[in-house]
C-alpha positions in Angstrom: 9.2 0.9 -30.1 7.7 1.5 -26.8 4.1 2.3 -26.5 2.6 5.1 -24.0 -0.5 5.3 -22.6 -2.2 8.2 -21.0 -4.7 8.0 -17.8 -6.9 10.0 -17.1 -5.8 11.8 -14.4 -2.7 12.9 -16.4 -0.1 10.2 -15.8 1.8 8.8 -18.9 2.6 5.2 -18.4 5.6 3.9 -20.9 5.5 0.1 -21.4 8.5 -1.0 -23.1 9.3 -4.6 -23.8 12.1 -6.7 -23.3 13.1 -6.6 -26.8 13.3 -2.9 -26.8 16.0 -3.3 -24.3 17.9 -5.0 -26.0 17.6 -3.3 -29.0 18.7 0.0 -27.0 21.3 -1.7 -25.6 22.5 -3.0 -29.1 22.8 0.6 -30.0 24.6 1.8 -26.7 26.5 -1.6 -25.1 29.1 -3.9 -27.0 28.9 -6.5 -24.9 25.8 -8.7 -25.1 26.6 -11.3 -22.3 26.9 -8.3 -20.2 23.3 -6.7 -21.3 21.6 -9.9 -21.0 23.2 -10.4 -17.7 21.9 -6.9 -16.4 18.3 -7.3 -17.8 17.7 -11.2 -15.7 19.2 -9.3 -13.2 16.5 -6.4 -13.3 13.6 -9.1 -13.6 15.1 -11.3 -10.3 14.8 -7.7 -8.5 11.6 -6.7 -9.2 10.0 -10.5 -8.5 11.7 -10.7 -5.4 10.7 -7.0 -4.4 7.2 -7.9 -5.5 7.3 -10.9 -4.0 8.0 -9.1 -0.5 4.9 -6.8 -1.1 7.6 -3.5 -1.5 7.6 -1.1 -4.1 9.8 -2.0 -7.7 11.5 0.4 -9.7 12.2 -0.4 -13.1 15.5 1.9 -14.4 13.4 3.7 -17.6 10.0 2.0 -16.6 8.7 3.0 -13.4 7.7 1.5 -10.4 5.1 -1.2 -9.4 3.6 -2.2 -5.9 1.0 -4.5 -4.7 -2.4 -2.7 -3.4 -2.8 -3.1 0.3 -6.4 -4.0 -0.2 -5.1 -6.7 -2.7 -2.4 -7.9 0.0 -5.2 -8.2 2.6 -7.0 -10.3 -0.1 -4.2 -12.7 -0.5 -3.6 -12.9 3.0 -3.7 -16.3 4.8 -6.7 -15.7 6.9 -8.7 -14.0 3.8 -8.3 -17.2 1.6 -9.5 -19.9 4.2 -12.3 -17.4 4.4 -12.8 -17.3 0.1 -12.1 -20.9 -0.3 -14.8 -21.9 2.8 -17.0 -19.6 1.1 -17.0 -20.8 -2.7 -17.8 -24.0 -1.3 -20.9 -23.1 0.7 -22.2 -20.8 -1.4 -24.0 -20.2 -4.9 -22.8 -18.4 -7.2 -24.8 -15.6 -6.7 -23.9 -15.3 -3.0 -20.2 -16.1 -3.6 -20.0 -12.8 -6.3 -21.8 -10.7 -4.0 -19.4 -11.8 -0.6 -16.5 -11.3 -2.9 -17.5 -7.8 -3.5 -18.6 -6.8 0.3 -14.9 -8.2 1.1 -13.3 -6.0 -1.4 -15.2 -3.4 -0.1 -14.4 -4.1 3.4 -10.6 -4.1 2.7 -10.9 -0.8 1.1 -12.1 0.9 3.7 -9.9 -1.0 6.0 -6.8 0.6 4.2 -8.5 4.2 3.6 -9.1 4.0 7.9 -5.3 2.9 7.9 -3.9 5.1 6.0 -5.9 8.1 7.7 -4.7 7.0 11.2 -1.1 6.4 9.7 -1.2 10.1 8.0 -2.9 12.0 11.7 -0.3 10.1 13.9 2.6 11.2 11.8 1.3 15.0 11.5 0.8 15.1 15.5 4.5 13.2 16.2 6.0 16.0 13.9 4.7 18.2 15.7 5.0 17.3 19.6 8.2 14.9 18.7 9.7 15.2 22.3 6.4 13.9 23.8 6.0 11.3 21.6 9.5 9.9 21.9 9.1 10.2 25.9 5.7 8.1 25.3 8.0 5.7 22.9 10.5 4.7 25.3 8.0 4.7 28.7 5.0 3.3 27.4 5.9 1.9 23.7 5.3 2.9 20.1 1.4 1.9 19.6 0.6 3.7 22.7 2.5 6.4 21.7 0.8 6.6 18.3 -3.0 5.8 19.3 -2.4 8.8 22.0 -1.0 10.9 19.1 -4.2 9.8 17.2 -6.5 10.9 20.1 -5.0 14.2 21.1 -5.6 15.6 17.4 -9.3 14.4 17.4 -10.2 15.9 20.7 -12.7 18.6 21.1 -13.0 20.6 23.8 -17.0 21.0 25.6 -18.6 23.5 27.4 -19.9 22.6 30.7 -21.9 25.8 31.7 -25.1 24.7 30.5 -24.8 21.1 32.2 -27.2 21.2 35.5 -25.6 20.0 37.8 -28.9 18.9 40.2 -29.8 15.5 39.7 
């Protein structure tokens, strides 16, 4: 019925079909309007969660998400840049900008993601103080001075001479 796959880092992905469904609910649910009703139901969720960029969970399949890098791709600004770009350049060129852009976005999300994972660590810990810098000064001065107390290093000054 359904076939499973395994990666290599030890997940087990199921993909089961539509008609496997229905067969299950066959066995399980008398009333078919009602079954076909719930399954275009599920399938309307999950576009319109897709469609929104958010996460989709699929009752007995799992969940599926968009890639940030592969939202950045899509967005707005990144396609006038693509389409601008496959009309100036060769082939050549266009394969290797599509790659450095890809790339680009990568890191873009990994810097991201690292900034979103040090300013939540530091607000857990000095939450009073970050709330305080919420309400006085505004959440992204809050979080970048999160960000900045965690990376700060302390120097000695005793070897500095002070004569100019």
């Amino acid at each position: 019925m359904a076939d499973t796959y395994k990666f290599p880092q030890g997940y087990d992905v199921t993909v089961v079909k539509k008609k496997d469904i229905i067969d299950c609910i066959d066995e399980n649910i008398i009333d078919k309007e009602v079954a076909m009703a719930i399954i275009d139901q599920c399938e309307i969720d999950v576009a319109n969660f897709i469609r929104q960029g958010r996460w989709a969970g699929i009752p007995f399949m799992g969940s599926i998400r968009v890639p940030e890098d592969r939202k950045l791709l899509h967005s707005k600004e990144q396609q006038e840049l693509i389409s601008e770009a496959y009309d100036t350049l060769d082939t050549e060129k266009y394969i290797l900008f599509r790659k450095q852009l890809s790339a680009e976005n990568a890191k873009k999300v990994k810097s991201q993601r690292y900034f979103n994972y040090i300013t939540s660590i530091q607000a857990s810990k000095h939450r009073k103080e970050y709330k305080k810098l919420c309400d006085e000064r505004g959440e992204h001065y809050a979080k970048l001075k999160m960000f900045f107390s965690a990376n700060i290093v302390a120097v000695e000054n005793e070897d500095f001479d002070t004569e100019w």
